[in-house]
N, C-alpha and C positions, 0 to 999 in steps of 0.2 A: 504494500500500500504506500502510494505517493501524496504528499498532501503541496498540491500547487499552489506557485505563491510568485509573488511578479517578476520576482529574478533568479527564484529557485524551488528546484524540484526537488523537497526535502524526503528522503527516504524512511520509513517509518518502520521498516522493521527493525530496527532496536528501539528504543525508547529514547524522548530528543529531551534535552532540558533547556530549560528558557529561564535566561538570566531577568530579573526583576532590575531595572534603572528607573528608581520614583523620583522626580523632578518638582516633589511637593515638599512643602514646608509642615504639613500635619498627616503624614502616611501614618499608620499605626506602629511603625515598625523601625521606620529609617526616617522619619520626615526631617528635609531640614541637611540632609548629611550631605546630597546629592543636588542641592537647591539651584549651584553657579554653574554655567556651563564647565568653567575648568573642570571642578571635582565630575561634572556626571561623567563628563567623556573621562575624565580616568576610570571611571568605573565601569564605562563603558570596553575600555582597553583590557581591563584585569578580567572583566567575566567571559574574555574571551580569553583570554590565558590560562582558564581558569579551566577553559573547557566548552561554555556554553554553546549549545546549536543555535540559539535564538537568541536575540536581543529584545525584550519589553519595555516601552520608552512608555510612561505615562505623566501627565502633566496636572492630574486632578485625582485626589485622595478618594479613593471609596471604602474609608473604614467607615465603623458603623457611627452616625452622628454628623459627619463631614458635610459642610457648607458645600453649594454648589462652588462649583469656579467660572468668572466671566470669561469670554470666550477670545476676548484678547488678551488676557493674564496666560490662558492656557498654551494659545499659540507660541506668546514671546515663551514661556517655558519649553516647548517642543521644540519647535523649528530650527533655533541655533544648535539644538544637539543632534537631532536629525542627522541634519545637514551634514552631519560628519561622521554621525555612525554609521551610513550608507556607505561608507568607504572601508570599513573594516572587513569585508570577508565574509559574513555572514547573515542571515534575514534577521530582515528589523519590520517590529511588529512594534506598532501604536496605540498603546489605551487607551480609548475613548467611546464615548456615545456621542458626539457632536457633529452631524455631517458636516460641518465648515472646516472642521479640524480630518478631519476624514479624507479632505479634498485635498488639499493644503499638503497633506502628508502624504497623496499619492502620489500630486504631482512632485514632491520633493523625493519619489526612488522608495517610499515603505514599500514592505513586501505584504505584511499583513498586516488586517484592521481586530483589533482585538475589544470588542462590545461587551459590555457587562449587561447592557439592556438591550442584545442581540438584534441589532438596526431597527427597535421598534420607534427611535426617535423618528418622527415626520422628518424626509428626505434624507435617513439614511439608508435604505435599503437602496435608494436610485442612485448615491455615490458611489456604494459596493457593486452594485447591479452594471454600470456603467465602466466600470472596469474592466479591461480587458482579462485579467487573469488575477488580482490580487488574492491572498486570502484574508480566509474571513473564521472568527471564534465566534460562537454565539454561545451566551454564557444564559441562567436561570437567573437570575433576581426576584428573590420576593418582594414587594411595593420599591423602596427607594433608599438612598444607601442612608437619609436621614432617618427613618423609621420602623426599617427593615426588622431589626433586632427587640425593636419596643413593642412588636406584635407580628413574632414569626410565626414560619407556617405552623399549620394542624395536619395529623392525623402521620399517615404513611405519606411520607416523600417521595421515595424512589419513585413510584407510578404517576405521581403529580409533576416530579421533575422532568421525566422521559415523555410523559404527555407534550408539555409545551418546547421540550429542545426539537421534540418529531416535527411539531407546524412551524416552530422556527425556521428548519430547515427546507420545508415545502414549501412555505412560502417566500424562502431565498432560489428554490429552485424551479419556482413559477417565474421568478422573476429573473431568471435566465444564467442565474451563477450555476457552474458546471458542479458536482459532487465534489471534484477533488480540491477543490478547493474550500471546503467548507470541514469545521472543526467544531465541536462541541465541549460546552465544560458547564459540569453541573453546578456551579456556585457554591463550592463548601464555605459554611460561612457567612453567605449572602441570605440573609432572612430568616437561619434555621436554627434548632437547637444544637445541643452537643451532640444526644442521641441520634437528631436527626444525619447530622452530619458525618458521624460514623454509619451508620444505615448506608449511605451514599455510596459508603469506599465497600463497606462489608457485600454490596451485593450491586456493586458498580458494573459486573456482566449483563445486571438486563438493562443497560441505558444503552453497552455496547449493540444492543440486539435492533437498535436502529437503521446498523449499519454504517456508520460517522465515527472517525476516529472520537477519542478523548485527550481533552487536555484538564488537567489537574492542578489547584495549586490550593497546596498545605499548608505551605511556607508559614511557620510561624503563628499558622494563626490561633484565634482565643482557646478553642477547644482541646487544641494539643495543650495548652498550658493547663485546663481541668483536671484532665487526666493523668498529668503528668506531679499535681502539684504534691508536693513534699510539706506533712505537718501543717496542712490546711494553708501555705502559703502557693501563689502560683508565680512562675517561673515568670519574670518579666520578658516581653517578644521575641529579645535579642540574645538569650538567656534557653532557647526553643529548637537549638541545632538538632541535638538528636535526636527528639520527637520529631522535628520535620524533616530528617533525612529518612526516618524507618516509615513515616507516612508514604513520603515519595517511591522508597521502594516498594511496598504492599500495594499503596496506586498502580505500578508499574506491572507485577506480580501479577493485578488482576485486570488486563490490557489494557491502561493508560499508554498513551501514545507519546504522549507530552508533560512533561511536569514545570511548573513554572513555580521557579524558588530563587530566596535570595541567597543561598550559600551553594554558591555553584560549584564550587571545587570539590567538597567534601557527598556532595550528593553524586556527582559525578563518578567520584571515587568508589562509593557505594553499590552506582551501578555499574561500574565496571567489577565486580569481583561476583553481583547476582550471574553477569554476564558469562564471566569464567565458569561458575558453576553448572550452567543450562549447556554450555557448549561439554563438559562432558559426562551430564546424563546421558544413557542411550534412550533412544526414541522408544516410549511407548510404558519407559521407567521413570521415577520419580521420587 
């Protein structure tokens, strides 16, 4: 399985990891670290040293509570880094729900458009549509990243989740984008509980059952720290390496195609050694 993308035809049989670069001053995680062009683009430089397949440039915070961002704030945050991660070797994928930022970025050489509210903004489905080949992630969001968590979902997920990523995608492929360009990610995180959120990964084969690769991202987020916490304290974001490296690999395990973290090296690492392992079971053992 190949997942097209404007400048590259990324191969899917191993598993790809996509470096996280936030360009936000209140990310939940980094905000603030990566704010000035200098430092993003070095970070931009390291998570490809680092290993990464992917570069993720985002310019507008979507942890839970986050203000929107105006949409020339978000630009001048994208663009000058853009501009220049396009030149490092590898697909550059852009954060956003915003077709003006959508556009902006395609024409500046993005490979992919990475949507949290999967082109349901008014005129982006026709900036992705109108592309000649870009790709495109259509992600689940429960209501809004302001509210999401203040009244997440109900009942069983997994079937609520694979419901709307399925019309997502129909309705991107009524609208003339070819399959292989198109990537799914079920929003760990995005409007759900803890439970819910492990639900997602525990039985993440029937969202596979779409037929649409998966991109995953763990990275750090609240839940691994519930789980993870020690003497009823919970592990601050940064603080969440190896919960979100064993995430990413169990993602991976059960065919995530993509995982999108911010500690590229050590996930990397990780799954090179699941990788060693698979190469010498024999077929049929396990």
């Amino acid at each position: 399985m190949f997942w097209h993308t404007t400048r590259f035809r990324i191969d899917l049989t191993r598993p790809r990891v996509m470096g996280i670069v936030n360009l936000t001053p209140d990310s939940f995680s980094d905000g603030g670290c990566h704010a000035d062009v200098t430092a993003a683009l070095a970070r931009c430089e390291r998570l490809v040293r680092d290993g990464a397949d992917i570069l993720d440039i985002g310019g507008e915070s979507t942890r839970p509570g986050a203000p929107p961002v105006a949409l020339d704030e978000e630009l001048a945050r994208v663009v000058p880094v853009l501009k220049e991660a396009v030149k490092l070797g590898v697909p550059v994928s852009v954060d956003t729900c915003k077709p003006e930022v959508m556009r902006e970025a395609l024409d500046l050489g993005a490979d992919i458009i990475n949507d949290i509210r999967a082109l349901r903004q008014p005129g982006a489905m026709a900036v992705v549509a109108s592309h000649p080949g870009c790709g495109v992630c259509l992600m689940h969001l429960h209501r809004d990243p302001q509210t999401m968590q203040l009244t997440p979902m109900q009942g069983d997920v997994v079937p609520q989740v694979r419901r709307f990523l399925a019309v997502a995608a129909t309705e991107a492929l009524a609208q003339g984008v070819a399959a292989e360009r198109i990537m799914l990610d079920p929003g760990i995180g995005f409007g759900k509980t803890v439970e819910q959120n492990f639900s997602l990964l525990a039985r993440q084969g029937e969202l596979l059952a779409e037929g649409f690769p998966l991109l995953v991202g763990w990275s750090r987020k609240s839940s691994l720290g519930v789980v993870s916490a020690m003497n009823g304290q919970l592990p601050p974001a940064d603080s969440r390496l190896a919960a979100s490296v064993a995430a990413a690999v169990l993602a991976t395990e059960r065919g995530a195609a993509v995982v999108r973290v911010h500690d590229v090296l050590e996930t990397v690492q990780a799954l090179a050694v699941c990788r060693a392992v698979h190469e010498q079971t024999p077929v049929g053992k396990s």
